[in-house]
C-alpha positions in Angstrom: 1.8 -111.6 -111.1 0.5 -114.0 -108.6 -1.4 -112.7 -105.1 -1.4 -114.7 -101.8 -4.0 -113.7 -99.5 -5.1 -114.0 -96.1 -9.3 -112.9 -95.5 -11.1 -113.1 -92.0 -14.3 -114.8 -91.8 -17.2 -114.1 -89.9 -16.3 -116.7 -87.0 -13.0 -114.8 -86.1 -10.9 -117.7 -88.1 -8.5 -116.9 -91.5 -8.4 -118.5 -94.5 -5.4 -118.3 -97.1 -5.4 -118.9 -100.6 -4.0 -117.6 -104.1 -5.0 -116.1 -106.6 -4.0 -114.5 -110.3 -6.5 -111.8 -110.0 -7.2 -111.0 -106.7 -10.2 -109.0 -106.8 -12.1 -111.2 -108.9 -11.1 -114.1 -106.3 -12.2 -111.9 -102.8 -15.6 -111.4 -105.4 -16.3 -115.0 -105.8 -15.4 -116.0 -101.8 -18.2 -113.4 -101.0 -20.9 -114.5 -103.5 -20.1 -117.6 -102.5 -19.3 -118.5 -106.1 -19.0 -122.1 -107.5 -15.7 -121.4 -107.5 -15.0 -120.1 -103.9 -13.3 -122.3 -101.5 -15.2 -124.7 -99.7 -14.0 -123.3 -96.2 -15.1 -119.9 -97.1 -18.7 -121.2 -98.5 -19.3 -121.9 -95.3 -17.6 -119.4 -93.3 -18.4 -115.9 -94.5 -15.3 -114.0 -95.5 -15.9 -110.3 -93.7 -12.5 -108.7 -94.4 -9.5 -109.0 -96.3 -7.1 -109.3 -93.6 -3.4 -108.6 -95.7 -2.3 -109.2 -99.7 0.9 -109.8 -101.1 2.1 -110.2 -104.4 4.8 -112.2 -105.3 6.9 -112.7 -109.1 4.9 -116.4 -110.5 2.3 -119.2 -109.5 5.4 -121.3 -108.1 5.8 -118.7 -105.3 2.6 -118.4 -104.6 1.8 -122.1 -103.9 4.9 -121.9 -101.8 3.7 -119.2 -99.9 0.3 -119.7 -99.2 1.5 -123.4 -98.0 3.9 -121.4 -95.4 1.1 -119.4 -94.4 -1.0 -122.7 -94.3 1.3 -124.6 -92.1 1.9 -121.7 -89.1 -0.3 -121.4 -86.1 -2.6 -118.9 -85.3 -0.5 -117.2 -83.2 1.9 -117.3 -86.1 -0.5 -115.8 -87.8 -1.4 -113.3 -86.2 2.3 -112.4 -85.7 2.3 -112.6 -89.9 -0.5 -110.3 -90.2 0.9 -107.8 -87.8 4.1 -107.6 -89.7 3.5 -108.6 -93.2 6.6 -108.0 -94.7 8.2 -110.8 -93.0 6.2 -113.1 -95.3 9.4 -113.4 -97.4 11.5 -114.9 -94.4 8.8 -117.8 -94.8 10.1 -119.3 -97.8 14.0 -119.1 -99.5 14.0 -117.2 -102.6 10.2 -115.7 -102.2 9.8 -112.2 -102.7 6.6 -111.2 -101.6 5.3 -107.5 -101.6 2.4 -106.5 -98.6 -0.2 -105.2 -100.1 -1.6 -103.1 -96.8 -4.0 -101.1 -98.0 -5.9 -103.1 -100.1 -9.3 -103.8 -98.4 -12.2 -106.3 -99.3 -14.8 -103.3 -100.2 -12.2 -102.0 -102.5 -11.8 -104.8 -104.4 -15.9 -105.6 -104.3 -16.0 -102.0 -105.4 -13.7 -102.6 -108.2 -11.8 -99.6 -106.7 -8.3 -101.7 -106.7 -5.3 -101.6 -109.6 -3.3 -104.6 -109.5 -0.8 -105.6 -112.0 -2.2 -108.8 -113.8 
């Protein structure tokens, strides 16, 4: 299982990426990990703004390029109605993930399937 994400930053702007485990990925964007994004090492990541999972890696690249590629508007629209992130890309399945929340996953409170 395969997680695309979306996490607002302290400056109002998103950034989207993937990730295998999630929780361990929201924990390395706020440490500001080695590993973290570059975008996010310099624009703190303050929430975890929607989740989805979707069935392999393949998807996931496909979707977080999608996701990449729209406007903020778009975006926005996205993150209001998550569960038209399938409609983004032909044969994607991807599952909204609502109430997962960045303190959860800091917490280590969140279950997802590996």
């Amino acid at each position: 299982m395969y997680y695309v994400y979306t996490v607002r930053c302290a400056d109002d702007t998103y950034y989207t990426g993937m990730a295998h485990d999630l929780c361990h990925r929201m924990q390395e964007h706020v440490s500001c990990a080695p590993t973290c994004a570059k975008y996010t090492r310099s624009h703190k990541v303050v929430a975890l703004a929607m989740a989805w999972q979707v069935q392999d890696r393949s998807a996931a690249l496909r979707l977080e390029h999608a996701i990449k590629k729209l406007t903020r508007a778009q975006k926005m629209a996205l993150l209001g109605e998550p569960a038209t992130a399938a409609s983004l890309c032909d044969g994607v399945e991807a599952t909204p993930l609502a109430t997962v929340t960045l303190q959860d996953c800091l917490d280590g409170k969140v279950e997802v399937a590996q």
